[in-house]
C-alpha positions, -999 to 999 in steps of 0.1 A, spaced: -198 -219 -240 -187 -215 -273 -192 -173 -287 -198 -161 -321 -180 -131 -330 -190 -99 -359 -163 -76 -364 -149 -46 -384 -117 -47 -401 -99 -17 -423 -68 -7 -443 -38 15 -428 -51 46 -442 -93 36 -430 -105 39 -466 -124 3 -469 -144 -15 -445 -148 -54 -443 -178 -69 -423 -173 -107 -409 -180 -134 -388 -166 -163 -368 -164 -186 -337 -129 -181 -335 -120 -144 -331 -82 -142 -331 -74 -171 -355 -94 -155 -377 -80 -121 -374 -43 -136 -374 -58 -153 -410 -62 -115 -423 -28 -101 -407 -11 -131 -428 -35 -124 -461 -52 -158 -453 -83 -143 -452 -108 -134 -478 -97 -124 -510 -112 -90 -504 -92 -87 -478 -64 -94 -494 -60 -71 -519 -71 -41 -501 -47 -52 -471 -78 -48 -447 -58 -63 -415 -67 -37 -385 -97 -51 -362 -115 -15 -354 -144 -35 -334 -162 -63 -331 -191 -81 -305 -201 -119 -292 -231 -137 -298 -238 -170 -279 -260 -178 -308 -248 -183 -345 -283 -173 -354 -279 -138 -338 -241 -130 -352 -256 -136 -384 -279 -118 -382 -263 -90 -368 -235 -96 -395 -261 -91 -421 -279 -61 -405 -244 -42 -404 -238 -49 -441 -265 -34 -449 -258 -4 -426 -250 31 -448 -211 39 -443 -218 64 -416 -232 40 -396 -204 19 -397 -177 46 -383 -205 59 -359 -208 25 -347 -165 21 -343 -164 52 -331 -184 46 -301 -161 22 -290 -128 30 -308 -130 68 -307 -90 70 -321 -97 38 -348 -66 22 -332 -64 -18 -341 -74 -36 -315 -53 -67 -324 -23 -48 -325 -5 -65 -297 -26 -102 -300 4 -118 -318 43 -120 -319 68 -114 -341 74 -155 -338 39 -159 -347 46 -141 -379 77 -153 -389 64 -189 -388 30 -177 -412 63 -168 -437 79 -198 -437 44 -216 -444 33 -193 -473 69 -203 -483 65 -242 -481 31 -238 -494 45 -222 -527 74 -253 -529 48 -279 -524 23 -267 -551 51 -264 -575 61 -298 -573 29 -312 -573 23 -297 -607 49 -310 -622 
């Protein structure tokens, strides 16, 4: 059965919030850890997963995606809070160093190829 998943992500210091959704939960948190995510995301370094919930239904994630965007800030951290009373990441240990490492050497190739394709 394939899951939908909403979740929470913040900066280091827990000043911004980003509100998303996927079917593929750790990819796309691994996306934002290695600024492959949105551009939002990116420039506020949002990386930390602080909660998130599954939906059997796309229909119901977006939904519930929407609902919590709309949501006053308050009731965002209430909402982590219940479940992540110290805001720790819960990704924190989901990848290795490997994994990372190897994201580098991409964003590296990445670079070389578009540079010689514009030539």
């Amino acid at each position: 059965m394939k899951f939908y998943y909403v979740y929470i992500l913040s900066n280091k210091t827990r000043s911004v919030l980003y509100i998303g959704m996927t079917n593929d939960l750790e990819r796309k948190i691994f996306e934002h850890k290695t600024r492959h995510g949105s551009t939002f995301c990116t420039k506020y370094k949002v990386t930390d997963l602080l909660y998130y919930e599954g939906y059997p239904s796309v229909v119901d994630a977006i939904s519930r995606e929407k609902q919590l965007k709309n949501w006053h800030r308050d009731w965002k951290w209430n909402l982590i809070k219940s479940n992540n009373k110290h805001l720790n990441d819960l990704s924190k240990n989901w990848f290795t160093r490997e994994e990372y490492e190897n994201i580098k050497e991409y964003k590296h190739m990445s670079k070389l190829d578009e540079y010689y394709t514009e030539s």
